[in-house]
C-alpha positions in Angstrom: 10.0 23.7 -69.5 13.0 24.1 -67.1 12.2 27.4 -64.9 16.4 27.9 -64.5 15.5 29.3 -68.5 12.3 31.0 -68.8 11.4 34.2 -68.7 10.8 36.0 -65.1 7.2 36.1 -65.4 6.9 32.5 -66.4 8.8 31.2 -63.6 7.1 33.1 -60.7 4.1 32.0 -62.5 5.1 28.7 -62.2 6.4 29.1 -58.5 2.5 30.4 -58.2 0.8 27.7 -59.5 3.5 24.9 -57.5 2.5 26.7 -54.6 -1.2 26.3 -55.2 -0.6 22.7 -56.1 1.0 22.5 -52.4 -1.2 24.0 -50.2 -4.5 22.0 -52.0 -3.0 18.8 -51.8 -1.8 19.9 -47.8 -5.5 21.2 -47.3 -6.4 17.6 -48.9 -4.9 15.6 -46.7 -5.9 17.9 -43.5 -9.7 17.2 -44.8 -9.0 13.8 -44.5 -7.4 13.3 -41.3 -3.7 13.1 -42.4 -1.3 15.4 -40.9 1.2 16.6 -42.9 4.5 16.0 -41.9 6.6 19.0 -40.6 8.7 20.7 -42.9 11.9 20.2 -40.5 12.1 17.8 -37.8 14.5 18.2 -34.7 16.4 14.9 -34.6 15.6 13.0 -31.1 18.2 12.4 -28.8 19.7 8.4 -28.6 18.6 7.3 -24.3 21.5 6.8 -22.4 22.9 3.3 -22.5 21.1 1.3 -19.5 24.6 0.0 -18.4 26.4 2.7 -18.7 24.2 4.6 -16.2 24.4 1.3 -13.8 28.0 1.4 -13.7 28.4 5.3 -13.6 25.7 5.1 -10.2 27.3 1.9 -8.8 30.6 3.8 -8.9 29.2 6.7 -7.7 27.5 5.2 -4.8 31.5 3.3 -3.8 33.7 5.8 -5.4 35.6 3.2 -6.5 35.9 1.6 -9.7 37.4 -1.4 -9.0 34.4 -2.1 -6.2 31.9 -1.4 -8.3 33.1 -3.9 -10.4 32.8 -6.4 -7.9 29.1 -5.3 -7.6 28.3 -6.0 -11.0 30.3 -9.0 -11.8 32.9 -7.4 -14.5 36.2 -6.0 -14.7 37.4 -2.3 -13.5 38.2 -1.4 -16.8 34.7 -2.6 -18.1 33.4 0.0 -15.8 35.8 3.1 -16.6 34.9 2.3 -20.0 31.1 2.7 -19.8 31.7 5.6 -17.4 33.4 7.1 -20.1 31.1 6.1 -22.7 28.0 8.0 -20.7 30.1 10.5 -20.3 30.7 11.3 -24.1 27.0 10.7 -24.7 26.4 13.9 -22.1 29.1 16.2 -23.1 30.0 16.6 -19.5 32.8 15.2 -17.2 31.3 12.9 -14.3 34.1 12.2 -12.0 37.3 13.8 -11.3 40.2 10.9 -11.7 43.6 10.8 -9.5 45.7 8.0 -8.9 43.5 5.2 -7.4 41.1 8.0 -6.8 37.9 9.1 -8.3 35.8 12.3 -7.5 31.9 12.8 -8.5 31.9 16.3 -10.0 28.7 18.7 -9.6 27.0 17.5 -12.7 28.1 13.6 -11.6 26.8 14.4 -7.8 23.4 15.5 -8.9 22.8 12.8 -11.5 24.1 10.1 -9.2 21.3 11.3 -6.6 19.1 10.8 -9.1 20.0 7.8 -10.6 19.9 6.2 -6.8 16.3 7.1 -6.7 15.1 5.6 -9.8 17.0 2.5 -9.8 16.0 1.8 -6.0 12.7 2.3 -7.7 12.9 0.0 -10.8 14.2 -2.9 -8.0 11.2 -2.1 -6.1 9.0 -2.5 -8.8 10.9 -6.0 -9.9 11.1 -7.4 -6.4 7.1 -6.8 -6.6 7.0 -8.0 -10.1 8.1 -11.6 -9.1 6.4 -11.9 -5.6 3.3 -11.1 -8.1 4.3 -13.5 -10.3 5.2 -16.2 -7.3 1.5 -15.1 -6.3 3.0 -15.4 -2.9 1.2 -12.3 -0.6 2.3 -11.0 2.6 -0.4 -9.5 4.9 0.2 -7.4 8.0 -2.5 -7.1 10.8 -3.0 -6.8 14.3 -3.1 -10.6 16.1 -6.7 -9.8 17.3 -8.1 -9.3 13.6 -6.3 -11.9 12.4 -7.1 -14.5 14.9 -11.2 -13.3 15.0 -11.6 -11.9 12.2 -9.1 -13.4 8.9 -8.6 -16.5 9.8 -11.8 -17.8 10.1 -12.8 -16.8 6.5 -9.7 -17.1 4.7 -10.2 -20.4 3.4 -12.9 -18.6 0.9 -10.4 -16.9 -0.3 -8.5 -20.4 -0.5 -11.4 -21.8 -2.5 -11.4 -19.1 -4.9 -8.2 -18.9 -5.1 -6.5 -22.2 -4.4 -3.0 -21.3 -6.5 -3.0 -18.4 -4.4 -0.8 -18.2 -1.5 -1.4 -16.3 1.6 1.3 -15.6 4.7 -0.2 -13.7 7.4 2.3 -12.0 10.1 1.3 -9.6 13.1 1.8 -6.2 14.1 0.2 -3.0 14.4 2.8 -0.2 14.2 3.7 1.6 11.1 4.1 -0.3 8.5 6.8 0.1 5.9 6.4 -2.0 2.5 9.5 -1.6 1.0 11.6 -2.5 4.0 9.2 -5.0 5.6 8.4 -6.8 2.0 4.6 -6.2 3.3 2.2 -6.8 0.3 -0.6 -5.3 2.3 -1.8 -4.4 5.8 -4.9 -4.0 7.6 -4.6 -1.2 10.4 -6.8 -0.5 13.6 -6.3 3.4 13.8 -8.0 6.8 13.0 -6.8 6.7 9.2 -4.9 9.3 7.7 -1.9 7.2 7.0 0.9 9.7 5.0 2.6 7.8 1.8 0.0 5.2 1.5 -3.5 4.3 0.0 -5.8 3.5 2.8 -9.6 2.6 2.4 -11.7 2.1 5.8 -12.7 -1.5 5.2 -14.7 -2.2 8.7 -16.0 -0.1 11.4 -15.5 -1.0 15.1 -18.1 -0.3 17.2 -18.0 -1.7 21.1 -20.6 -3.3 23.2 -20.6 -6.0 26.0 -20.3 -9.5 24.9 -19.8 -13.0 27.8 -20.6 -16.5 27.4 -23.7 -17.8 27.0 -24.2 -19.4 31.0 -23.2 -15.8 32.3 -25.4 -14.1 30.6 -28.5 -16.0 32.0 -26.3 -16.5 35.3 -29.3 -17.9 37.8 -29.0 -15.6 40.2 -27.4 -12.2 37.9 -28.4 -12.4 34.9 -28.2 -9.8 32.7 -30.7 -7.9 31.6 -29.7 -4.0 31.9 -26.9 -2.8 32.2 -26.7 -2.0 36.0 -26.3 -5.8 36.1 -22.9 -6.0 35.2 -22.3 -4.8 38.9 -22.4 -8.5 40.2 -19.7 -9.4 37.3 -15.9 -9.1 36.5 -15.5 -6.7 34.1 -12.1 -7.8 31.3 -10.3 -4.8 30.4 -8.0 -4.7 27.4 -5.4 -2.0 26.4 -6.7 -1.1 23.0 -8.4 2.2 24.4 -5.2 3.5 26.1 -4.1 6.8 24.7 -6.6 6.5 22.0 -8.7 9.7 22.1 -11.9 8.9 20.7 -11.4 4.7 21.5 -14.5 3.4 23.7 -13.5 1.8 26.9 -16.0 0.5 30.0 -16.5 4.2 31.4 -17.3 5.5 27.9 -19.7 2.3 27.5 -21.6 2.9 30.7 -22.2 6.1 30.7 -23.6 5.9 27.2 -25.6 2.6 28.7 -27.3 4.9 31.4 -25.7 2.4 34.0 -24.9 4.3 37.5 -24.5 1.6 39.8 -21.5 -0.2 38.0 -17.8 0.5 39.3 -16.0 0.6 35.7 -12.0 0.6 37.1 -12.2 -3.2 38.9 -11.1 -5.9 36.5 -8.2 -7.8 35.1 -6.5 -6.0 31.6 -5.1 -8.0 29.4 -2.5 -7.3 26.5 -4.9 -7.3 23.5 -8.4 -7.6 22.4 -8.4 -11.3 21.6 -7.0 -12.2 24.7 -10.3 -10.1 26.9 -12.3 -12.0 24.2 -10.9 -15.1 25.0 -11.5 -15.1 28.7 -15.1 -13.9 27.8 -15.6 -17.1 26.1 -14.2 -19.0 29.2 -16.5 -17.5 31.5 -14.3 -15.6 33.6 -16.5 -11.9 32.8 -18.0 -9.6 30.2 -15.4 -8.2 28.2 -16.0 -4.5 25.7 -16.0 -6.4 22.1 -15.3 -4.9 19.0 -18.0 -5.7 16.1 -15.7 -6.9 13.9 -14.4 -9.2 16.2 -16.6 -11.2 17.8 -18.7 -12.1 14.7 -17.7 -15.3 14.7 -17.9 -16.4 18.2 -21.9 -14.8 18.4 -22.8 -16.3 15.2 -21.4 -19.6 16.4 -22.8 -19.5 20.2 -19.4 -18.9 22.3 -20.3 -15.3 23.0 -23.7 -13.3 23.5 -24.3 -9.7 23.6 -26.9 -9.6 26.3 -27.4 -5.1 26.0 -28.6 -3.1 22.9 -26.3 -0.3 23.5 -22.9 0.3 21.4 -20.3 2.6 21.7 -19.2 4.0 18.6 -15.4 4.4 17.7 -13.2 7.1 16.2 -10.9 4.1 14.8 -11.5 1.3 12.4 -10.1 -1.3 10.6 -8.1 0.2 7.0 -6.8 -1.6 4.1 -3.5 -0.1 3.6 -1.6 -0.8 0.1 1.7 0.8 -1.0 0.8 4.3 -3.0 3.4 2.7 -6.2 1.1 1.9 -9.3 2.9 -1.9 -9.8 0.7 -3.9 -11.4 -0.2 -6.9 -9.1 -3.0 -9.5 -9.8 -2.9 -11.2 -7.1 -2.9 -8.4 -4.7 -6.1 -7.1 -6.2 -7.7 -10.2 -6.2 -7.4 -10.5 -2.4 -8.3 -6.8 -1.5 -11.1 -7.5 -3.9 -12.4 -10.7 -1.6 -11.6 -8.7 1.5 -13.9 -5.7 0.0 -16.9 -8.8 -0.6 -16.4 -10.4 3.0 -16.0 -6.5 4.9 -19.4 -5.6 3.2 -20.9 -8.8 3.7 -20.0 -8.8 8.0 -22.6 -8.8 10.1 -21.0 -6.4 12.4 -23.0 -5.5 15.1 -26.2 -6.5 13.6 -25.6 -9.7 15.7 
């Protein structure tokens, strides 16, 4: 029976029982795990055109068309026209144009700030993408931990990983990965490093370490620490302006020593290089756990006193804060995670 016909009671006894109908079979469908779909839906807004906004923020950034085209490989007019096309997908008016001048306007000013941002972004992220995907990795540490402490295991990492590249450069200042093209650094400091994930991957505690023949030197050996008296203490510059950074003093007061003048000495330019003449013979230089592993477990150094010094820095693995997903990276932070935990440190 058509309702547009019956009589008033029938249809809103109809309208009733259709309502009934509705709200059981919407209750139904609840009870089953079915949403209902809204009544009204608020149709989405189309993204803005990808090239349109790389021509509007090229143009932006040169305030010139017909440069921007050069940028990008196409004509002027190819780049007016997507400017205009964005432009009609916001509703708003980007640049101001004059003769063989263009103008960013508020609304263009702010979005081309934007847009500069997340495009040097998205390049970022690509640039990592295919390093990733070269599984070529660029690591950043100090010469010392490289030369004592890196190089001598990294051809685990190598048999593990033998499609794996690995590049090592030095330096120990600040490092910044998107300038630098840094994959990863490893950083002899007090932590704390702003932007950046950092993890402390090794302590650095420092003792006395010397060759072999002087510590059982016939007529000064060494067997306290007063001993060192009768030897040429190496000095490096790693404590210098390092609050909290053990140097000889530090050591022999801790030590108990009181008959050993701590200032005499040659200093050298870096850790490795004390180390270095340690293994020669020429005196006892202040090692650094980390560091000398190698050369006690091999015989070229001894640590002839008990006694450390413990140290306000360490050595941190330092990774760029950006979530870009990067196999390769994580398989070598991974590995240095396993060989870091696996040091013998100063247990030698």
């Amino acid at each position: 029976m058509s309702l547009r016909w019956a009589h008033p009671r029938q249809r809103s006894a109809a309208r009733q029982t259709t309502n009934s109908r509705h709200h059981i079979r919407k209750n139904n469908l609840i009870r089953c795990g079915i949403a209902a779909a809204p009544e009204a839906t608020v149709k989405p807004r189309h993204p803005a055109p990808l090239n349109a906004l790389r021509a509007f923020e090229t143009a932006a950034r040169c305030l010139s068309f017909q440069t921007a085209a050069a940028r990008l490989f196409v004509t002027p007019a190819a780049v007016s026209q997507q400017v205009k096309r964005l432009e009609a997908h916001l509703g708003v008016r980007l640049f101001h144009r004059g003769h063989r001048t263009v103008e960013l306007t508020a609304e263009g000013e702010a979005l081309a700030t934007t847009l500069g941002e997340l495009f040097a972004q998205l390049d970022l992220a690509l640039d990592r993408a295919t390093a990733a995907a070269h599984a070529d990795l660029r690591v950043s540490t100090m010469e010392s931990f490289a030369a004592k402490w890196l190089a001598p295991r990294l051809y685990r990492f190598h048999h593990d990983f033998p499609e794996l590249r690995v590049r090592i450069e030095t330096g120990d200042g600040h490092v910044d990965f998107a300038r630098d093209g840094v994959d990863v650094a490893i950083r002899y400091g007090p932590g704390g490093y702003p932007g950046v994930d950092a993890e402390r991957l090794l302590e650095a505690p420092a003792f006395p370490v010397c060759a072999p023949a002087l510590a059982e030197h016939a007529s000064h050996p060494l067997a306290v620490p007063d001993d060192l008296r009768h030897h040429t203490l190496l000095h490096d510059d790693s404590a210098a302006d390092r609050p909290g950074v053990p140097d000889w003093p530090a050591w022999l007061t801790g030590s108990g020593a009181t008959r050993v003048n701590p200032l005499p000495g040659p200093v050298f330019a870096s850790i490795y290089l004390a180390q270095e003449a340690a293994i020669a013979g020429h005196g006892v230089a202040l090692g650094l756990a980390p560091l000398v592993d190698e050369d006690l477990q091999r015989g070229r150094l001894r640590r002839p006193f008990d006694h450390r010094a413990d140290n306000a820095y360490a050595f941190w693995l330092v990774r760029p804060r950006e979530a870009v997903v990067h196999p390769a990276l994580d398989a070598f932070c991974a590995w240095l995670r396993r060989e870091a935990a696996g040091a013998s440190g100063d247990d030698c």
